[in-house]
Structures are given as C-alpha cells and as structure tokens.
N, CA, C and O atoms as CSV, one atom per row, in Angstrom:
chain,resi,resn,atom,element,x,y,z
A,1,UNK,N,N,62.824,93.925,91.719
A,1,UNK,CA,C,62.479,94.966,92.648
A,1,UNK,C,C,63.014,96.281,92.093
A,1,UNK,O,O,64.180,96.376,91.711
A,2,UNK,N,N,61.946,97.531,92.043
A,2,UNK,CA,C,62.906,99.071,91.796
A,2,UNK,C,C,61.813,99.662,93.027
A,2,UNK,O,O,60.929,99.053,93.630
A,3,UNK,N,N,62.201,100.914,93.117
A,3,UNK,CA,C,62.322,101.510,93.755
A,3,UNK,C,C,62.198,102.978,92.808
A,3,UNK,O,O,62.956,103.279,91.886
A,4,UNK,N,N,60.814,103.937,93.404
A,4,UNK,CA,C,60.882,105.478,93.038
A,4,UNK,C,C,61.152,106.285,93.959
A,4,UNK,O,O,60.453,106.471,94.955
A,5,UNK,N,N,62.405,106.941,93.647
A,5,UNK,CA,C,62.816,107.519,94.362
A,5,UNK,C,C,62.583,109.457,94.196
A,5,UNK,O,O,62.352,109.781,93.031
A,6,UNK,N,N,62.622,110.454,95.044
A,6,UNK,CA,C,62.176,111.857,94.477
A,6,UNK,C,C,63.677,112.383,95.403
A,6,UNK,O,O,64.312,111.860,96.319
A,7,UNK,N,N,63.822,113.628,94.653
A,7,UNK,CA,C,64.749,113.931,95.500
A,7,UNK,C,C,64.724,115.460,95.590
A,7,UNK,O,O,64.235,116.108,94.665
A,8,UNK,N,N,65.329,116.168,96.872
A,8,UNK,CA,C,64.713,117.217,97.408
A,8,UNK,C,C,65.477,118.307,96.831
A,8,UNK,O,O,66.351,117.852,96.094
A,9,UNK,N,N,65.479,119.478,96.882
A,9,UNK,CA,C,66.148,120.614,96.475
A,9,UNK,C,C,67.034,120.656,96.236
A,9,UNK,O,O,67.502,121.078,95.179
A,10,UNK,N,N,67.603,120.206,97.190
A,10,UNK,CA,C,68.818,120.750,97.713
A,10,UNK,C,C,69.906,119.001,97.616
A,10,UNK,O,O,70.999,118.884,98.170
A,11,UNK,N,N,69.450,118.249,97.067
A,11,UNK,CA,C,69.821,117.341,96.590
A,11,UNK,C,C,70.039,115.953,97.013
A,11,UNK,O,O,70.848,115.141,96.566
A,12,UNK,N,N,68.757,115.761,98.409
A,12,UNK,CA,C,68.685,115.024,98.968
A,12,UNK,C,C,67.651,114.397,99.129
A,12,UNK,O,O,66.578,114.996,99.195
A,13,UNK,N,N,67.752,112.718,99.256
A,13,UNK,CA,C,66.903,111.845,98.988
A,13,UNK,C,C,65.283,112.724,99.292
A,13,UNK,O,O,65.438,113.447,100.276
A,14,UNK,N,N,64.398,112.794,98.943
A,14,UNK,CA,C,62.881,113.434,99.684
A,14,UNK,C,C,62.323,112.064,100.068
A,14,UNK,O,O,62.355,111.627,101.218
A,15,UNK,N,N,61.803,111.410,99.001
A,15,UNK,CA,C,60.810,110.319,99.329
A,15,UNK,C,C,61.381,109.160,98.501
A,15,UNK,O,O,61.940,109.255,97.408
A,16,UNK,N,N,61.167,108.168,99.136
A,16,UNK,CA,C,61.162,106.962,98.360
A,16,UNK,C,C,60.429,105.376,98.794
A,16,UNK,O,O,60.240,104.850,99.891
A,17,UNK,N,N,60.236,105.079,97.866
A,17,UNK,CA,C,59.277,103.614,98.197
A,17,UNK,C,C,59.438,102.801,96.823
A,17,UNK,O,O,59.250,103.096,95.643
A,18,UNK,N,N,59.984,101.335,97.676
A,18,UNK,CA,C,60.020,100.325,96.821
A,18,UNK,C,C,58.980,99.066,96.107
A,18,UNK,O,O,58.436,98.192,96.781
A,19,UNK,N,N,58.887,99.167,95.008
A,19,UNK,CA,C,58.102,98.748,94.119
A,19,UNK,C,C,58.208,96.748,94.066
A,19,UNK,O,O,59.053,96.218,93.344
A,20,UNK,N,N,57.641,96.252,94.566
A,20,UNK,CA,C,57.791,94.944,94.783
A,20,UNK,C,C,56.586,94.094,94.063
A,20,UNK,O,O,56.276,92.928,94.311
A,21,UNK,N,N,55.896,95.113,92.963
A,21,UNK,CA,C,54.921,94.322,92.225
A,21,UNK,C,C,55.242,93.233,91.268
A,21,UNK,O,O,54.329,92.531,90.832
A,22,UNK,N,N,56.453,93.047,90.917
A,22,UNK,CA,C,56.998,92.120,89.694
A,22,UNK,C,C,57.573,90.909,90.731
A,22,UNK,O,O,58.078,89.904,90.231
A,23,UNK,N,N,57.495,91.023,91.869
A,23,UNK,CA,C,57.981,89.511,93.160
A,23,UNK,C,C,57.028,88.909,93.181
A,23,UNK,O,O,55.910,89.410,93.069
A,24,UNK,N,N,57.299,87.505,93.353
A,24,UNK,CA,C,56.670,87.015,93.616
A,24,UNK,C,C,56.314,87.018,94.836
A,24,UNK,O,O,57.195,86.945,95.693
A,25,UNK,N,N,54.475,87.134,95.343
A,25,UNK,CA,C,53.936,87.174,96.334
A,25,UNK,C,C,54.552,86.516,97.729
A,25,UNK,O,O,54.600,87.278,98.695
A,26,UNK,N,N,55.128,84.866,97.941
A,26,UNK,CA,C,55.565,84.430,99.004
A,26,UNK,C,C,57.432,85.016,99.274
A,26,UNK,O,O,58.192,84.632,100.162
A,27,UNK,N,N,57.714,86.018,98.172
A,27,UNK,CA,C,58.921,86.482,98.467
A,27,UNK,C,C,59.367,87.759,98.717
A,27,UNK,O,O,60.519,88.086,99.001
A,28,UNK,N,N,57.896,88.834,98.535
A,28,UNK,CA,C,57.981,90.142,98.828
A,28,UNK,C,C,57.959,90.276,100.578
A,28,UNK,O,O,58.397,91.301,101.101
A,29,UNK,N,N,57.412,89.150,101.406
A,29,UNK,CA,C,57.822,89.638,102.741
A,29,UNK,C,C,59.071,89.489,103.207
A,29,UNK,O,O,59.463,90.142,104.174
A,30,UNK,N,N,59.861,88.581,102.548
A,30,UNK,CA,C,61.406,89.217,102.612
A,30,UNK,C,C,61.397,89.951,102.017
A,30,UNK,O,O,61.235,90.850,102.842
A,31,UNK,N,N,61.458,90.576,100.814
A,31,UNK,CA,C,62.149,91.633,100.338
A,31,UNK,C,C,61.733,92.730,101.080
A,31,UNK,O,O,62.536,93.644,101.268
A,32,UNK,N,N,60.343,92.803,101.638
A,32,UNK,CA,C,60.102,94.617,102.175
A,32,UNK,C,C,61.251,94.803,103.040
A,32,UNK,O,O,62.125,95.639,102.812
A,33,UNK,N,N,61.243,93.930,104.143
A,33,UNK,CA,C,62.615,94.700,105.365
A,33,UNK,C,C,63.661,94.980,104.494
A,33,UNK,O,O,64.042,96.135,104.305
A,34,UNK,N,N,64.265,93.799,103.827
A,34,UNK,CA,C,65.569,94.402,102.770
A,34,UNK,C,C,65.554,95.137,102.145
A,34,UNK,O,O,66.645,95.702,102.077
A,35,UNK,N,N,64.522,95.686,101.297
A,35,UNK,CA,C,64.259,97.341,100.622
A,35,UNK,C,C,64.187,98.086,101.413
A,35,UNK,O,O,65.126,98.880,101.353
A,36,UNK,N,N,63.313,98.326,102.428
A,36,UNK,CA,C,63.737,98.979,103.604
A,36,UNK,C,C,64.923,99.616,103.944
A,36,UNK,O,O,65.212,100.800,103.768
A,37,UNK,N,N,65.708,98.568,104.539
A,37,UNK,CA,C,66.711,98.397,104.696
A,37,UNK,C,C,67.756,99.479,103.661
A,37,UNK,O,O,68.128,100.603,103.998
A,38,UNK,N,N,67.924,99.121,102.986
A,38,UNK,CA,C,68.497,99.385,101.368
A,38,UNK,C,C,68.168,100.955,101.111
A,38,UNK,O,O,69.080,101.777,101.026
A,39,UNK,N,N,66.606,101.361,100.978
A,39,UNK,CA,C,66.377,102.466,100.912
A,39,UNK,C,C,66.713,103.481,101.896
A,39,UNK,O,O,66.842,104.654,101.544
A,40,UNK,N,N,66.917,102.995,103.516
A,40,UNK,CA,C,67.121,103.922,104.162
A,40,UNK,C,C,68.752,104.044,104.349
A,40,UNK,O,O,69.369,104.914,104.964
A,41,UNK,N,N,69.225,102.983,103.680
A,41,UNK,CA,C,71.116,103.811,103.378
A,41,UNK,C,C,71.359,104.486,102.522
A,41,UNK,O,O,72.426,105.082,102.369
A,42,UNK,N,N,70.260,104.519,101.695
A,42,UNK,CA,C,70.688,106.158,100.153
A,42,UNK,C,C,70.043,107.426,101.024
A,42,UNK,O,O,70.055,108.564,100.556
C-alpha cells in the first residue's frame, strides 16, 4: 500500500489518497478503512 500525498503552502497535508492497486483484491476492503484511517492522522 502507498499513498500520494500533496501538501499545501503553508505546509500542510492538502490532499491525499491511498493507492491500493498492488493488494490483493479480497484484501483492499480492509485496507481502505485502515488507510483511511492512517491518512487522516497525518
């Protein structure tokens, strides 16, 4: 799993979304909440 992340001016997270194309298919619906998850504590 990675994750692209952009970050804003002023040096804070802007956008981000995690990349779950290299999972395997019956294991990316766990991983989305946990990236989720994950991404919205940075």
């Amino acid at each position: 799993m990675t994750a692209d992340l952009t970050m804003d001016a002023d040096g804070g997270l802007g956008k981000s979304k995690a990349d779950l194309s290299r999972v395997p298919r019956n294991s990316q619906v766990v991983l989305e909440d946990l990236s989720d998850q994950s991404l919205t504590a940075l």
